[in-house]
C-alpha positions, 0 to 999 in steps of 0.5 A: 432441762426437765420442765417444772412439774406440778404433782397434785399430791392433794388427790390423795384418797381418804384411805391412804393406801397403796395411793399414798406410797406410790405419791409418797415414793414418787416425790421423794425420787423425783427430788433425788433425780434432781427434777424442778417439781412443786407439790400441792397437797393438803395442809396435814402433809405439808411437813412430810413432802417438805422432808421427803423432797426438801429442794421441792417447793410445797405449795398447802392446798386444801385442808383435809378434803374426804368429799369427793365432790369437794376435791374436784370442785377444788380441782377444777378451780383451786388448782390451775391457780397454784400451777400458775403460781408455782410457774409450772410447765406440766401438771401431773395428777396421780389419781385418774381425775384431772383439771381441765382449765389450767392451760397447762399440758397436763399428765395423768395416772390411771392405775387400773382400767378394772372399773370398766373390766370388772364393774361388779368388783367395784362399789356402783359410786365409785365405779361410776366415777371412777369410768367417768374419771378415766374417759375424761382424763384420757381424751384430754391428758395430753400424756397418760401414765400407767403402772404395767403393760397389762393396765395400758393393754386393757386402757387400749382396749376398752377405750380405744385409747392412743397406745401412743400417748400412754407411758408405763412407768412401773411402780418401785419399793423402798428398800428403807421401808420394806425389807427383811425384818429383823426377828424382834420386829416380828415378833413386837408385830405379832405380839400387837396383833395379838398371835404371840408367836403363833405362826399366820398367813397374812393378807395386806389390802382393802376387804372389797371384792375385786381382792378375793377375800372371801375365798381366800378365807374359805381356801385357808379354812379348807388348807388347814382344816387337818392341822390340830394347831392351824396358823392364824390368817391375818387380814390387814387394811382398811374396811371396804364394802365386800359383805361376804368377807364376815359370812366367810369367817363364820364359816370356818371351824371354831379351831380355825383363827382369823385376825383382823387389825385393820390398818397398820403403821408403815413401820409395822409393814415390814415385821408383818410381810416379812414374819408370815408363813406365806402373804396371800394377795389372790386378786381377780384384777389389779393394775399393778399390785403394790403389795405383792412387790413390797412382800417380796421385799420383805422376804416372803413367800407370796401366793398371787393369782395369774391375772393382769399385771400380777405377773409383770410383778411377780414373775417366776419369784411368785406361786400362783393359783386360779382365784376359787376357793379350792385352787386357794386351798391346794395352793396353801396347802403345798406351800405350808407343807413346803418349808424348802419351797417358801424358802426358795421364793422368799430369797427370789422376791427379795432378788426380783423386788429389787429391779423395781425401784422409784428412781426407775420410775421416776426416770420413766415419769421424766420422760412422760412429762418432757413428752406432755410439755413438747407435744 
């Protein structure tokens, strides 16, 4: 019999990224594969996790916290009581950051070790936390999780971590969620992102420094700088605090277009992987790489780097190239010149994508937490 497992879904970030769909995906499986889990999260997500995992007991913590000093006030105080009295065996906190009174065994997720490895990627503050963080959680959670081999390598080698308190529990796609669109619903995307029917290349993460926008930018800029009518370049998500994003832009020639719609809604995701030429994601480092998955999903061709966990995920169903400007360049130029080979890689993401599900991950998740309860 599972131990009755406490998931934190309070820590989920102001942004609400890749975070919220790892927890959300998480939650929702672990409810299919018939787990005894209550879930903390903040008031605003009370309904959502009641419908995602309807046998799970949702517990309301915090209203909307967006002070990082505030959530782990809470944290350290707020939560070992509603794991006390949700009857809880295990406390897993998905977010680096992890209680340390509760008396509980407690499971954490460390996504990436990229603070340590790649500083200069990261805003100082939330590096700073995010080392803290990390050291914290790994010296005292008595199971560490992490979404590929690379991140637990890398977890092994920067901080001496145990390898064997570490489980990997890759990431999963909803199929429901991410898919290939149907071509009304390209078309109603592009038609709000404003390119009515304009072809592009898409971009889906946060404008900060370790997802290499810049270059990608100006390796669009010098792919299609031949084209009398180049496709546009689509960077979707949330603002981050990488300047050199806007001096790339203005680099490029007034012919050359660059959208930005900021955010867009789950349900926009799959009519904007799905209908672009290529979706390009060349991160210098990620733990796993949430959005490269669900492009496969969606039926894209996708250009990444081979760096970290990018090729646990993408295997041979990707094209790849080195993180510079130029090697951007060379590759988006082949693969925009290459219908054949985009089609070729769309049909193998989709294939590939389909080995990475939650109820697998939540199986891996299962074991971690039985392993916390008995160690």
């Amino acid at each position: 019999m599972t131990p009755r497992v406490l998931v934190d879904a309070a820590a989920v970030p102001a942004d609400r990224g890749a975070l919220i769909r790892y927890v959300d995906g998480l939650v929702a499986a672990l409810h299919e594969a018939g787990a005894d889990i209550a879930v903390v999260c903040q008031r605003a997500d009370a309904e959502r996790y009641s419908a995602l995992a309807p046998s799970a007991r949702i517990l309301s913590g915090p209203p909307a916290i967006t002070n990082r000093n505030k959530r782990l006030a809470w944290e350290q105080t707020g939560l070992p009581v509603l794991a006390r009295h949700a009857g809880a065996q295990v406390v897993h906190a998905p977010y680096y950051s992890i209680p340390l009174g509760s008396g509980l065994p407690t499971v954490v997720t460390v996504h990436d070790v990229t603070s340590f490895t790649d500083p200069d990627q990261h805003d100082p503050v939330r590096a700073s936390f995010f080392r803290s963080a990390t050291r914290t959680a790994v010296r005292h959670a008595n199971r560490v999780i992490v979404p590929s081999k690379a991140t637990m390598d890398e977890l092994v080698r920067v901080l001496d971590a145990d390898p064997t308190r570490i489980d990997v529990a890759y990431h999963g796609v909803d199929p429901t969620l991410f898919h290939a669109p149907a071509p009304e619903d390209v078309r109603r995307v592009a038609g709000r992102i404003g390119l009515h029917g304009r072809p592009y290349v898409a971009y889906l993460g946060a404008l900060e420094p370790r997802k290499n926008v810049p270059n990608l930018v100006t390796g669009f800029g010098r792919a299609v700088a031949h084209l009398s009518s180049p496709p546009a370049l689509v960077l979707a998500g949330g603002p981050a605090w990488d300047e050199e994003v806007d001096a790339a832009v203005a680099g490029l020639p007034p012919r050359v277009k660059v959208v930005r719609p900021g955010f867009l809604p789950f349900a926009d995701l799959p009519g904007f992987l799905g209908g672009a030429l290529v979706v390009a994601s060349p991160s210098r480092c990620e733990g796993f790489g949430l959005p490269v998955l669900e492009a496969m999903a969606c039926g894209a061709p996708v250009l990444t780097t081979h760096r970290a966990s990018l090729p646990e995920v993408g295997g041979d169903a990707v094209a790849y190239t080195e993180p510079d400007a130029d090697s951007i360049a060379r590759a988006l130029r082949a693969l925009l010149e290459s219908p054949e080979r985009r089609e070729s890689l769309a049909q193998a993401g989709v294939t590939r994508s389909r080995e990475f599900t939650w109820r697998h991950s939540a199986e891996a998740h299962l074991l971690a937490y039985q392993r916390a309860v008995e160690g």
